[in-house]
N, C-alpha and C positions, 0 to 999 in steps of 0.2 A: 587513582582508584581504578580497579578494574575489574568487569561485571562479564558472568560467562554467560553464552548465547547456546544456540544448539550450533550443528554442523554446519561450516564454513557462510558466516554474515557475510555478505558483501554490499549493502546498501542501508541504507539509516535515513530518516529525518525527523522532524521531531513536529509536535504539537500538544495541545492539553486535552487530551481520550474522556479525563475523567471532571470536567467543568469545575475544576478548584484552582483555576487561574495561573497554576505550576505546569510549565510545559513537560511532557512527557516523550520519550524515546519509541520511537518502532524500527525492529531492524530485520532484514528480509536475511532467511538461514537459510539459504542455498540448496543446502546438504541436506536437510531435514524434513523443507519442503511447508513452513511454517513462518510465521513471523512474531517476534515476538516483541512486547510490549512493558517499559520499562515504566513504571510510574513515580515522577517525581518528588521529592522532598520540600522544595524549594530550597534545599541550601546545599546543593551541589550532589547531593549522593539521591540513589533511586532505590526501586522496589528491582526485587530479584523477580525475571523476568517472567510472563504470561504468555503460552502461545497459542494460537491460533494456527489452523491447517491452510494450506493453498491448496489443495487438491493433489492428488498421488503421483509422482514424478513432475512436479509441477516444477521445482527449478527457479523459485520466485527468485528476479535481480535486480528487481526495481521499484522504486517504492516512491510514490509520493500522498500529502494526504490535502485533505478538502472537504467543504461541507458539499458533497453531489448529489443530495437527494433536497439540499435545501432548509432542515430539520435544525437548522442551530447547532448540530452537532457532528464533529469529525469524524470522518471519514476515510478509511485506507485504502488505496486502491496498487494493485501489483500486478506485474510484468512478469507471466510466468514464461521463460524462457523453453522449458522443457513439456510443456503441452498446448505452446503456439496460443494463448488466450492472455486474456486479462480479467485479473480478479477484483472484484470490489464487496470490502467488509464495511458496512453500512453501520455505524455508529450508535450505541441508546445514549450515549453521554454520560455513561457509570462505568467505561472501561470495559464496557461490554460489545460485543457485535453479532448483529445477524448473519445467517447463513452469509459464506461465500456466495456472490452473485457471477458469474462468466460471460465475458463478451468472446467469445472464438474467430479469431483472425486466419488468415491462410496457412494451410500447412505448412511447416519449413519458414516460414516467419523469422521465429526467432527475437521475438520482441525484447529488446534490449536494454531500451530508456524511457522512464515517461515522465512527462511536464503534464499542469495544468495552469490551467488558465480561461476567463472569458474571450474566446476568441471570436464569435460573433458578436457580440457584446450587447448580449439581451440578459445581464442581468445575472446570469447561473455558468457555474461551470464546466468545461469540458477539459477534455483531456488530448493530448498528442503519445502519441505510442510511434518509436523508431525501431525497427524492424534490420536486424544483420544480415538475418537468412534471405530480404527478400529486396533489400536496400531501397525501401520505398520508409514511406509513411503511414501511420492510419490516423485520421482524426473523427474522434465522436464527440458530436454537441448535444451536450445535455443530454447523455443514454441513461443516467442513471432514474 
């Protein structure tokens, strides 16, 4: 099967957006500056995609998702490459999300990859962001 995106995907992972127990597809459009969100069937095939904006030359290339405000409900959060920040779309649990939220990192950054995880381990999550442009790290606990 194969399912079109916008301008050049270069990142995916998956989760259930829409709390009906069937994992779902997010995949960060590069090109387009958007992510979009595939909802699943349960039996192998999806919904033609939903997108969502990163903000204008934003360049998302990295996607991971998590409950980060704590709410029961998933959470995407992106690595926009092209305007040095990190985005996070904050979940209603009906495939829906609120405004883009922005964490702004250093000019020339270049934020590359990012993981989550409790890394203090109080309970909630945060996130690590790897940076090209600046070959460092940035990690934020529990910003959301």
């Amino acid at each position: 099967m194969t399912y079109a995106t916008d301008a050049s995907p270069c990142s995916v992972a998956v989760g259930d957006f829409n709390n009906d127990a069937i994992l779902d597809i997010v995949v960060m459009n590069l090109g387009s500056d958007n992510v979009g969100i595939f909802l699943g069937w349960g039996n192998g095939s999806f919904s033609n995609q939903t997108t969502f904006t990163t903000g204008l030359n934003s360049q998302p290339n990295a996607v991971a998702v998590g409950d980060f405000n704590n709410d029961t409900f998933l959470d995407i959060i992106v690595a926009n490459y092209g305007t040095n920040n990190i985005g996070v779309l904050l979940g209603h649990g009906n495939s829906s999300f609120a405004s883009i939220k922005f964490f702004s990192i250093s000019y020339g950054s270049l934020p590359f990859s990012i993981l989550v995880g409790d890394l203090d381990n109080d309970g909630k999550l945060d996130f690590v962001v790897a940076n090209e442009g600046a070959d460092n790290l940035n990690i934020f606990l529990q910003t959301c």
